[in-house]
RORO-909827 format. One line per 5 residues: number of its first residue (from 1); for each residue x, y, z of N, C-alpha, C. Coordinates in Angstrom, 3 decimals. Example, Ala and Ser with C-alpha at 12.3 -4.5 7.8 and 13.67 -1.06 7.14 Angstrom:
1> 13.190,-5.690,7.800,12.300,-4.500,7.800,13.200,-3.300,7.800  12.850,-2.250,7.080,13.670,-1.060,7.140,12.900,0.030,7.870
//
This chain:
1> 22.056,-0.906,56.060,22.194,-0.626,54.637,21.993,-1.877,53.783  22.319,-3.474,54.187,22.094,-4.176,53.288,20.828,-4.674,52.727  19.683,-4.252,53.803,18.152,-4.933,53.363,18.130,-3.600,52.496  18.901,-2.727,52.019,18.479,-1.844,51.167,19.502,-1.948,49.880  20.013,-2.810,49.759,21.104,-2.978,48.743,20.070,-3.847,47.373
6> 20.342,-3.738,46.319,20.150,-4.339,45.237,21.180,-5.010,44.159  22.032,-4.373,44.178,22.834,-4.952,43.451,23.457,-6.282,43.781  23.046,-6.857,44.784,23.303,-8.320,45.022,22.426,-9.447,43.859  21.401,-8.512,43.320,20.766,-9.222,42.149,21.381,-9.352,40.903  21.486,-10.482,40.094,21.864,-10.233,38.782,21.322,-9.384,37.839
11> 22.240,-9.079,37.179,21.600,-7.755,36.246,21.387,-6.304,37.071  21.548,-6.125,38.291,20.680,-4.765,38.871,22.312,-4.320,39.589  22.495,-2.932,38.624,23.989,-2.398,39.067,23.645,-0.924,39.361  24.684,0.172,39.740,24.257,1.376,40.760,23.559,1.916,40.234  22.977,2.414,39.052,22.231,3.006,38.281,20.370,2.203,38.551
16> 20.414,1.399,38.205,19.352,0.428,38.544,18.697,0.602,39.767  19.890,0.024,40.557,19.188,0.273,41.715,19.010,1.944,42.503  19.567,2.830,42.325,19.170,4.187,42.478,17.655,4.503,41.886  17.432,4.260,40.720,16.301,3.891,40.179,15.167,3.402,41.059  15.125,2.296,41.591,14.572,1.955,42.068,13.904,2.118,43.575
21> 15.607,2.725,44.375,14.969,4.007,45.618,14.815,5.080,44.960  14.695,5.756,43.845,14.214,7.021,43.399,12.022,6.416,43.396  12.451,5.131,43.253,10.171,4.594,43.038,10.086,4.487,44.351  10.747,4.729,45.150,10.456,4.556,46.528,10.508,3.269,47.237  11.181,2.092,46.400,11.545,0.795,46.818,12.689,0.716,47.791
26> 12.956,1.180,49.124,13.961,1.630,49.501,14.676,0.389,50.458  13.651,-0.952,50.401,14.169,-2.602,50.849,13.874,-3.506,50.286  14.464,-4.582,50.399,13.918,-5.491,49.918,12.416,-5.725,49.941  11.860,-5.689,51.353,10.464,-5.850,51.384,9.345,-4.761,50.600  9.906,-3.440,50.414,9.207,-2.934,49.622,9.028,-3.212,48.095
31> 10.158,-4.025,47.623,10.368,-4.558,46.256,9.419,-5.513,46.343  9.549,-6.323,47.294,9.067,-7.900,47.163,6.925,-7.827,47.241  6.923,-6.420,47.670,5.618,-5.872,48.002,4.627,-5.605,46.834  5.402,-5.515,45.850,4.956,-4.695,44.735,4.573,-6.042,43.430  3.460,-6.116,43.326,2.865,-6.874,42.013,4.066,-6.036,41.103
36> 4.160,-5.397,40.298,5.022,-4.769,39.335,5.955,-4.181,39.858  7.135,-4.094,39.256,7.851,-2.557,38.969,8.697,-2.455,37.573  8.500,-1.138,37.526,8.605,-0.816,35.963,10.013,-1.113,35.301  9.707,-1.175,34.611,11.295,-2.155,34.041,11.848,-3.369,34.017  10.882,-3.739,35.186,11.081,-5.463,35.117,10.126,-6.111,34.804
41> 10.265,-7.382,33.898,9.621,-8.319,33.580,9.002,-8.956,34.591  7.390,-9.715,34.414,6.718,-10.215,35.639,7.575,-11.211,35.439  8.444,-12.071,35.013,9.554,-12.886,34.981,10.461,-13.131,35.892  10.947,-12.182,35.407,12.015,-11.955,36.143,11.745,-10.771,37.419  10.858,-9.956,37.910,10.357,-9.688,39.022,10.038,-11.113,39.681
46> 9.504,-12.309,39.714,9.712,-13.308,40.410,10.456,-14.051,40.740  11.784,-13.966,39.464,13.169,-14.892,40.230,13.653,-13.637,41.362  13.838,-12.360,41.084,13.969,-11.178,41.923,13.295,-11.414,43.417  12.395,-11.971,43.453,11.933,-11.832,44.631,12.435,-13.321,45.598  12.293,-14.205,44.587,12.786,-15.130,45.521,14.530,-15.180,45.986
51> 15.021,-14.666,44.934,16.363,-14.569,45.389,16.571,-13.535,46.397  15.333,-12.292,46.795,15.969,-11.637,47.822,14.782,-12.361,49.711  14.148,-13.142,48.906,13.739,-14.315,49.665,15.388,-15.056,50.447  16.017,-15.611,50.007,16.968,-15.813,50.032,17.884,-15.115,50.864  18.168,-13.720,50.316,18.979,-12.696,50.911,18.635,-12.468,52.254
56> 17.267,-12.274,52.586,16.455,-11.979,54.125,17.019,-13.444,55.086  16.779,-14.208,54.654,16.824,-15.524,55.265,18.662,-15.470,55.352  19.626,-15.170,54.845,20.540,-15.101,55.385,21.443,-14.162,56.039  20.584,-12.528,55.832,20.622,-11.659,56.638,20.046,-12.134,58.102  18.812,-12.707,58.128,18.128,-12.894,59.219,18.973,-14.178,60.344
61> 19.941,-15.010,59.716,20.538,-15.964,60.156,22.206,-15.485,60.393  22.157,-13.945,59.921,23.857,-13.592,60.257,25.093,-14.704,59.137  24.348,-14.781,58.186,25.461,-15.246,56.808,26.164,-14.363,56.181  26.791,-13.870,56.587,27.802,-12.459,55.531,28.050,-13.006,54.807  28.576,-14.393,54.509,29.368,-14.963,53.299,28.600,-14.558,52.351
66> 27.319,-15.016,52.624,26.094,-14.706,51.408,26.341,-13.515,50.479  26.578,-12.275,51.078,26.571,-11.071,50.545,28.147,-10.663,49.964  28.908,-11.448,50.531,30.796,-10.926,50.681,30.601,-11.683,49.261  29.729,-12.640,48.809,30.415,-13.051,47.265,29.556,-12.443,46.435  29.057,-11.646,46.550,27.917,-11.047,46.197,28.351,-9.577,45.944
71> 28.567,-8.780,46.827,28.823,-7.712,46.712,30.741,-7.521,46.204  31.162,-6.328,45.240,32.402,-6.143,44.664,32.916,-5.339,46.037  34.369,-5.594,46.276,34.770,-4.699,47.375,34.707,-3.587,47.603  34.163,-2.596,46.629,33.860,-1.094,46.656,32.809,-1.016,47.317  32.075,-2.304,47.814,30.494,-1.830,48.190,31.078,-2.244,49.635
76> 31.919,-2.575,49.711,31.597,-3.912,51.527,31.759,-2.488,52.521  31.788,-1.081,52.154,31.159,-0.583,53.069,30.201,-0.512,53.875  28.931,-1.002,53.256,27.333,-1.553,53.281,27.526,-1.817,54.253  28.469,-2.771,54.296,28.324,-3.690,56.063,28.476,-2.896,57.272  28.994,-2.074,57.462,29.407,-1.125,58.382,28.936,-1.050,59.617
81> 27.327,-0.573,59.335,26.534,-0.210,60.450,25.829,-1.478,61.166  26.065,-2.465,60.343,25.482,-4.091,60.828,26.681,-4.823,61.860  27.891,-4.322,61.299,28.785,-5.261,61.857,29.715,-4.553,62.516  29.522,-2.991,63.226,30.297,-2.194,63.823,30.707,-3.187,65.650  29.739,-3.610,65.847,30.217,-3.762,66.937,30.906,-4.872,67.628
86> 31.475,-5.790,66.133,32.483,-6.818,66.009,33.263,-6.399,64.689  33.409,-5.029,64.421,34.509,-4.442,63.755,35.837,-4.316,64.176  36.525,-5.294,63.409,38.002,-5.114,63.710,38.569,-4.351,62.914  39.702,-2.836,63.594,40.291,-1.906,62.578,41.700,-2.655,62.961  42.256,-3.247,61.740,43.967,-3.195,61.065,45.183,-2.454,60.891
91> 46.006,-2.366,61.117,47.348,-1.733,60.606,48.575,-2.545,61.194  49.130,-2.728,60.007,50.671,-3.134,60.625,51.759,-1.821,59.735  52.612,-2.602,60.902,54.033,-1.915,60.783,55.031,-3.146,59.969  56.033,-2.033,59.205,56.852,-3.407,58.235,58.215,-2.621,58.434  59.208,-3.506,57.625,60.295,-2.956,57.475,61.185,-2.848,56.150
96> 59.817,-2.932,55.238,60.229,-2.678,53.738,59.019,-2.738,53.085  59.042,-2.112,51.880,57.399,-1.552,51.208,57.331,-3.164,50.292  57.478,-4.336,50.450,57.201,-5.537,49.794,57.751,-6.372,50.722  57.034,-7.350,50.659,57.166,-8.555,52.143,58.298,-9.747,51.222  58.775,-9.174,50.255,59.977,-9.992,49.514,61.172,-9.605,50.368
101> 61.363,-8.415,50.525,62.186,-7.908,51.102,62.417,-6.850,52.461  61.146,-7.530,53.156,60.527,-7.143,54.377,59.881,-7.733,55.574  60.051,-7.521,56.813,59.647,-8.542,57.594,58.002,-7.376,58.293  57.080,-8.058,58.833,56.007,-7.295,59.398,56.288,-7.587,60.887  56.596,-6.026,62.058,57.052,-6.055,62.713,55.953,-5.943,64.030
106> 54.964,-4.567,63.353,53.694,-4.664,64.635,52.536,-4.907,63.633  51.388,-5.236,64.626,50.622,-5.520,63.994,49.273,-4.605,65.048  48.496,-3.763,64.530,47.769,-3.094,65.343,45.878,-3.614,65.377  45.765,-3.939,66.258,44.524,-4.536,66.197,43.495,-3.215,67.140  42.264,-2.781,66.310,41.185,-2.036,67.515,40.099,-3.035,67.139
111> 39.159,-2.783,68.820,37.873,-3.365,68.630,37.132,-2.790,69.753  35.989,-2.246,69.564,35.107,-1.714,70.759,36.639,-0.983,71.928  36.798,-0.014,71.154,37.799,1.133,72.019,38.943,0.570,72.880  39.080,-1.130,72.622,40.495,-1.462,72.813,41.573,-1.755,71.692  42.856,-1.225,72.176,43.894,-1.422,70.983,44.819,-2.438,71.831
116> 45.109,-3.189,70.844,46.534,-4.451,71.330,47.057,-4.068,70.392  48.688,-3.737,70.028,49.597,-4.141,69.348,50.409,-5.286,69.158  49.936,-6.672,68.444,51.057,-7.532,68.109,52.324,-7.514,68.008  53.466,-7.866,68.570,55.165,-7.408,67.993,55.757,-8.826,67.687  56.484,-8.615,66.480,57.310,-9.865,66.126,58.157,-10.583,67.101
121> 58.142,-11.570,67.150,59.257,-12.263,68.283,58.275,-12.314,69.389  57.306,-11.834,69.644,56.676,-12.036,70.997,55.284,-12.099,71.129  54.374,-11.942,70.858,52.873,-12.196,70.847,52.302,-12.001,69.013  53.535,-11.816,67.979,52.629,-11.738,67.131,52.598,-13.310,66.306  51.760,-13.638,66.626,51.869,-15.375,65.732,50.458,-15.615,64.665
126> 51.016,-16.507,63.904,49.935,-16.733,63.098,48.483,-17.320,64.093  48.406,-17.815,65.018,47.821,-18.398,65.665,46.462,-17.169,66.919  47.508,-16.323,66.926,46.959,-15.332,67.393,45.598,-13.892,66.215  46.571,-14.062,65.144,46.174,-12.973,64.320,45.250,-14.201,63.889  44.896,-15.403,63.327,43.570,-15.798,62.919,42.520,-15.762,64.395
131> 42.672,-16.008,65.565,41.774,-15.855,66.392,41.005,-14.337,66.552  42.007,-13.517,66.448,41.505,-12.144,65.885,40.343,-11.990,64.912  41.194,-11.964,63.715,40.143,-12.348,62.639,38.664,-12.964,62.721  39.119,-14.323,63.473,38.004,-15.034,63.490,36.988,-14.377,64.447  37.229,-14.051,65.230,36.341,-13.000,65.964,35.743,-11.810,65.830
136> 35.842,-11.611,64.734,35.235,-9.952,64.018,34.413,-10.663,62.816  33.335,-9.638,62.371,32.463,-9.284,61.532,32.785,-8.744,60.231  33.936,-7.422,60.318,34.315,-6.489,59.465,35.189,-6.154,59.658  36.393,-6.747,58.208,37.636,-5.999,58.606,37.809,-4.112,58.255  38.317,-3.797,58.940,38.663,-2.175,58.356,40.086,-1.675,58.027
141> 40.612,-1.414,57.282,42.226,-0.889,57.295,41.819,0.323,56.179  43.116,0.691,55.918,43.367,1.723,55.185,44.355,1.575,54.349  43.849,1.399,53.216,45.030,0.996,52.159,45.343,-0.526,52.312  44.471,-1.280,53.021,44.981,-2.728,53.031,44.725,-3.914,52.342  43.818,-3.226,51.465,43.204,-4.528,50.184,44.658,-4.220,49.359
146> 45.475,-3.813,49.491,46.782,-3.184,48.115,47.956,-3.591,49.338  48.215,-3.428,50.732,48.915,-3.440,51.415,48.757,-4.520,52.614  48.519,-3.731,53.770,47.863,-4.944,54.944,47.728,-6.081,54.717  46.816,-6.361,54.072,46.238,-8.039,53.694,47.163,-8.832,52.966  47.752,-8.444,51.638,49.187,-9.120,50.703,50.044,-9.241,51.631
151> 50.028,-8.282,52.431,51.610,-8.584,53.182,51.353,-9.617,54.437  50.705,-9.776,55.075,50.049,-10.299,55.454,50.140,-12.058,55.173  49.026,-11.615,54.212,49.173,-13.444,53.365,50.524,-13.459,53.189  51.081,-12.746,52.375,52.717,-13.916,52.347,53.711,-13.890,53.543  53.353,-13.439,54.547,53.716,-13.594,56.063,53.630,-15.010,56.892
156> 52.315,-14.678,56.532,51.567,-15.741,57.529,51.034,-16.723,56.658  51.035,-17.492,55.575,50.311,-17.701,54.330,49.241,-18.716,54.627  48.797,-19.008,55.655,47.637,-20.078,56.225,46.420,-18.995,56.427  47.025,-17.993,56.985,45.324,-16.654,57.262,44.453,-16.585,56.570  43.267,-16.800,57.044,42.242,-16.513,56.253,41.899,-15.432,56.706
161> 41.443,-14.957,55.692,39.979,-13.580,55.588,38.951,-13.601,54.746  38.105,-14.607,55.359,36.607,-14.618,54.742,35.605,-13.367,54.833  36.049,-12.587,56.323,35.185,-11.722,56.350,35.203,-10.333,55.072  34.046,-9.887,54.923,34.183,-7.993,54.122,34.848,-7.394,54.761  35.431,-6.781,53.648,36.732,-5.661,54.111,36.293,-4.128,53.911
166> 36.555,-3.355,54.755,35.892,-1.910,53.883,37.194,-1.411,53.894  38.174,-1.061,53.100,38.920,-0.216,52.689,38.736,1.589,52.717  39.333,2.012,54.042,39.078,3.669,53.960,39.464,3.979,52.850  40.638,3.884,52.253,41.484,4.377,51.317,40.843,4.639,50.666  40.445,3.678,49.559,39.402,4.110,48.315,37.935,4.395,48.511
171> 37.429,4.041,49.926,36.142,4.626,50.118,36.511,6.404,50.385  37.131,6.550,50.935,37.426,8.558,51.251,37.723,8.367,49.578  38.520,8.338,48.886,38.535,8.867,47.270,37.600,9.262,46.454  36.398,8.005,46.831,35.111,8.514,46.104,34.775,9.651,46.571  34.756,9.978,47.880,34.398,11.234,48.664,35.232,12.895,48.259
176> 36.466,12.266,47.454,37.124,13.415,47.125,38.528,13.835,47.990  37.989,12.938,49.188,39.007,12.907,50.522,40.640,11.769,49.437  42.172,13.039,49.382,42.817,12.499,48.428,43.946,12.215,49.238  45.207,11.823,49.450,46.349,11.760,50.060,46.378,10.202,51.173  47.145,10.693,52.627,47.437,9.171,53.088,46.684,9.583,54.272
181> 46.530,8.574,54.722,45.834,8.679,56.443,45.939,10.055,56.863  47.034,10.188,57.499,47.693,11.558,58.025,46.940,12.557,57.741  47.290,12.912,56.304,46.650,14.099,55.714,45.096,13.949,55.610  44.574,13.072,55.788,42.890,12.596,56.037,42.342,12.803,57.218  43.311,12.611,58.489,42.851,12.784,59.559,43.125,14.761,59.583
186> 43.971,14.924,59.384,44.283,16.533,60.030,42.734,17.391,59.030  42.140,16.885,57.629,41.734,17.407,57.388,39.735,17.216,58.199  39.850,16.139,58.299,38.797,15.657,59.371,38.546,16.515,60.457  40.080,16.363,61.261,40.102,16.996,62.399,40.272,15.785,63.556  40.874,14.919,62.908,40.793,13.448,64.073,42.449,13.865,64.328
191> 42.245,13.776,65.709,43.791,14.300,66.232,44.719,13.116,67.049  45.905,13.440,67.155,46.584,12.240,67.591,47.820,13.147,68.367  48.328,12.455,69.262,49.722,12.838,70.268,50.035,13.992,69.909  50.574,14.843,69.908,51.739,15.769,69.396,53.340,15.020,69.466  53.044,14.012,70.571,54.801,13.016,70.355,54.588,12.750,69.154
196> 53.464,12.081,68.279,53.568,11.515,67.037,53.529,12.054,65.550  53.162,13.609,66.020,52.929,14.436,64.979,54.523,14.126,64.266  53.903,14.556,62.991,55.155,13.826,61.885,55.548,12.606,61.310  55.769,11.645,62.276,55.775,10.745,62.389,55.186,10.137,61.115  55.710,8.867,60.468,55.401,8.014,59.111,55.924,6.780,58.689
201> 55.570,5.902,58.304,56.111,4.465,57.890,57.296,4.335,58.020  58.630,5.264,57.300,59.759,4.810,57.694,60.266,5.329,58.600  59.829,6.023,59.655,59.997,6.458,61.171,59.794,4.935,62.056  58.715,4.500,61.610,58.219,3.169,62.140,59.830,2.741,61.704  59.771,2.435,60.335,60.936,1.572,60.322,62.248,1.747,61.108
206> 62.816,2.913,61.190,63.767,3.556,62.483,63.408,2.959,63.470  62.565,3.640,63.819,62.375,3.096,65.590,62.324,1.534,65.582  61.623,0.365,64.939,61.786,-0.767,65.089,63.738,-0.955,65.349  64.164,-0.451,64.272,66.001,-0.599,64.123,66.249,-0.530,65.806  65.947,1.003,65.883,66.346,1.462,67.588,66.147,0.709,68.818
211> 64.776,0.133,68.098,64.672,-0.774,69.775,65.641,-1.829,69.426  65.468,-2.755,68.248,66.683,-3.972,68.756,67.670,-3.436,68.194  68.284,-2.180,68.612,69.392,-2.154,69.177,69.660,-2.023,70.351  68.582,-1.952,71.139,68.772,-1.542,72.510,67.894,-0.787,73.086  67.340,0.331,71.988,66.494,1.752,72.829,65.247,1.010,73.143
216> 64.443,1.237,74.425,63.526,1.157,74.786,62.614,2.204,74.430  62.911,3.601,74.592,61.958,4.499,74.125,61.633,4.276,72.950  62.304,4.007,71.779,61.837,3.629,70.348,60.725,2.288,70.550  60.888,1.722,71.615,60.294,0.692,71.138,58.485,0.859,72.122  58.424,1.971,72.648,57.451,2.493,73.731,56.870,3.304,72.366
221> 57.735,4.369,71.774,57.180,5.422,70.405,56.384,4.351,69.521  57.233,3.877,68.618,56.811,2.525,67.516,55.388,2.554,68.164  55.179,1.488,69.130,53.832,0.927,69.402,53.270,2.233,69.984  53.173,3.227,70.136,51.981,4.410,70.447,52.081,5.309,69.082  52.865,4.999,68.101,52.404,5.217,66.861,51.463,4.433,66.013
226> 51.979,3.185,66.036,50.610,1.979,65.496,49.699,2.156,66.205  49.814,2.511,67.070,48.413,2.393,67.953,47.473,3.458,67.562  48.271,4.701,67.195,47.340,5.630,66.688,46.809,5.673,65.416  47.484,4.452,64.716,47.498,4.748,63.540,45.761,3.837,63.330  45.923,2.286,64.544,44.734,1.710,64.444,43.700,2.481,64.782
231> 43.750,3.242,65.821,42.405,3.648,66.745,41.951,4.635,65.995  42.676,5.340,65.287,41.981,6.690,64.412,41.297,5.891,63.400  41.222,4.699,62.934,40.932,3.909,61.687,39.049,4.225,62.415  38.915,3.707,63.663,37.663,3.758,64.349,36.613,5.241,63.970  37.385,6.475,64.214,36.699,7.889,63.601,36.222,7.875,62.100
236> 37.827,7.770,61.358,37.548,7.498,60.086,36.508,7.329,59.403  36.092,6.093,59.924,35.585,4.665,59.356,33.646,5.719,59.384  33.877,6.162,60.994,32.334,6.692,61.046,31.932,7.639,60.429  32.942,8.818,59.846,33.208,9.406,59.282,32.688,9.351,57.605  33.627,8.170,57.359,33.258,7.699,56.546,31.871,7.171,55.654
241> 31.582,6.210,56.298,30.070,5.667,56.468,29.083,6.923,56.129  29.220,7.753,57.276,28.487,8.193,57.370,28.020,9.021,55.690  29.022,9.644,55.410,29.405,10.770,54.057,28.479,9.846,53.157  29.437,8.277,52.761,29.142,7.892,51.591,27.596,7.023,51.560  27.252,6.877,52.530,25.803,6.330,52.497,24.924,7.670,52.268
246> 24.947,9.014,52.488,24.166,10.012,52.157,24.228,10.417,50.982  25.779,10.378,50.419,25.769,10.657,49.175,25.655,9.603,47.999  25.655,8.315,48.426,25.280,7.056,47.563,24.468,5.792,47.746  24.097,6.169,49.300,22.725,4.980,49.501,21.693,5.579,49.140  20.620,5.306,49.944,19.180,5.605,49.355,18.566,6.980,50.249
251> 19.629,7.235,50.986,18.894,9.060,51.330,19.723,10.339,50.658  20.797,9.474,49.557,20.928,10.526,48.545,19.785,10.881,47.426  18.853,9.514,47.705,17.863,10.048,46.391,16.836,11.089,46.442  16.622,11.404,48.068,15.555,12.363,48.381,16.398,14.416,47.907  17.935,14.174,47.937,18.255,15.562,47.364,18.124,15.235,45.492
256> 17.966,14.200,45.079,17.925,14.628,43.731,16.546,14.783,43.093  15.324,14.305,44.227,14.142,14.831,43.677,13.694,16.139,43.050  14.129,16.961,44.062,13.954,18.479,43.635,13.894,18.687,42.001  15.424,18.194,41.745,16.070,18.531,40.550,15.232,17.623,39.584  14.737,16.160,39.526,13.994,15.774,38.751,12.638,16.493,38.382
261> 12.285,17.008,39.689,10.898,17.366,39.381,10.709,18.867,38.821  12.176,19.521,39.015,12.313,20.805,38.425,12.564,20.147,36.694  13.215,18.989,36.342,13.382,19.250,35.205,12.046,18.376,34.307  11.303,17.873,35.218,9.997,17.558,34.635,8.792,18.490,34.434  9.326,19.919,35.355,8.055,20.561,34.988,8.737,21.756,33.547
266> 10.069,21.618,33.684,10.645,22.204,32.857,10.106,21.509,31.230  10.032,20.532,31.114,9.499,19.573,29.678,8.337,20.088,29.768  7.607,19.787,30.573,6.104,20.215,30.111,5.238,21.584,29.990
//
């Protein structure tokens, strides 16, 4: 999706560039192909080209940074299909809805169909969760540009996250897809335990209580709840992708031809 992105150009925002896969410019190289295109100045069609001169050369060299300051976080879906197979999916577990008055207890990491759960007091360290990080392409969570990540930083407050984030949360919204994970997956059809059915954040918070008090089963539940909570992030996500690139990359423009060309023969 990104050699087909435009809006990494100045001046060229979703409208624009729809425009422009509606002329059949559907990459960079087809832009860069074209003596003209309409609407742009031979001017500025030449800073255009060299700046996606630019863009190729650091697509072609694996620079995400290039594009992560470039693109607004509503788009870093884009990345998806480039960087799936050093996609890391996110979720932690807490024990209060603000890290003022909350400690982060698991921490759920997926990648290529393995899940680790981090736990406080014992493998979850700052030292660990940046090697994580640093080893992925694309972060994924759900709800974690607002949650995950804040809590997070003031946890651990040295973490970086340079990489793009795709946020399910507000990517399913555009889609119409409304409510929390849970209710996203059952309507999907992405299924999980029947032990866990029900199950929700301050259940997490219980069961953390239960184990240090003693229960072991709470503390076996807890982590095969995070765990489901990461690995379903993996369906989601494809799920995802998939919807909003048909309905807002460049093979949504081939269903709105019809309708243009019905309302062009309609004028004349």
């Amino acid at each position: 999706m990104l050699p087909s992105t435009f809006v990494i150009l100045p001046g060229i925002g979703p409208g624009t560039e729809r425009r422009l896969w509606q002329e059949g410019l559907l990459t960079w190289n087809d832009f860069q192909s074209q003596a003209r295109v309409p609407g742009i100045s031979a001017h500025r069609k030449q800073w255009y080209d060299q700046e996606l001169a630019q863009a190729q050369a650091a697509f072609d060299s694996g620079l995400l940074d290039y594009f992560t300051t470039r693109l607004p976080s509503r788009d870093h879906w884009r990345f998806f299909d480039l960087c799936e197979p050093r996609t890391l999916y996110l979720d932690i577990e807490t024990t209060g809805t603000s890290p003022h008055d909350g400690e982060v207890t698991v921490v759920g990491l997926h990648r290529r169909g393995e899940t680790v759960c981090l736990v406080r007091g014992e493998t979850l360290t700052t030292e660990r969760l940046q090697a994580e990080l640093d080893a992925c392409t694309l972060l994924v969570t759900f709800f974690g540009t607002s949650f995950d990540v804040p809590y997070l930083r003031a946890k651990f407050p040295t973490l970086r996250f340079s990489m793009p984030h795709f946020d399910l949360c507000f990517a399913a919204r555009r889609l119409g897809l409304r409510g929390g994970l849970k209710q996203i997956e059952r309507e999907l059809g992405i299924e999980r335990d029947s032990a866990l059915q029900g199950l929700d954040g301050w259940d997490a918070v219980r069961l953390w209580m239960q184990w240090r008090a003693g229960d072991a089963d709470a503390r076996a539940l807890l982590l095969a709840y995070n765990e489901a909570d990461t690995a379903n992030l993996a369906p989601l996500a494809k799920h995802v992708f998939e919807d909003i690139l048909v309905r807002f990359g460049p093979a949504s423009v081939g269903a709105s031809m019809p309708l243009q060309r019905e309302k062009q023969v309609g004028h004349i």
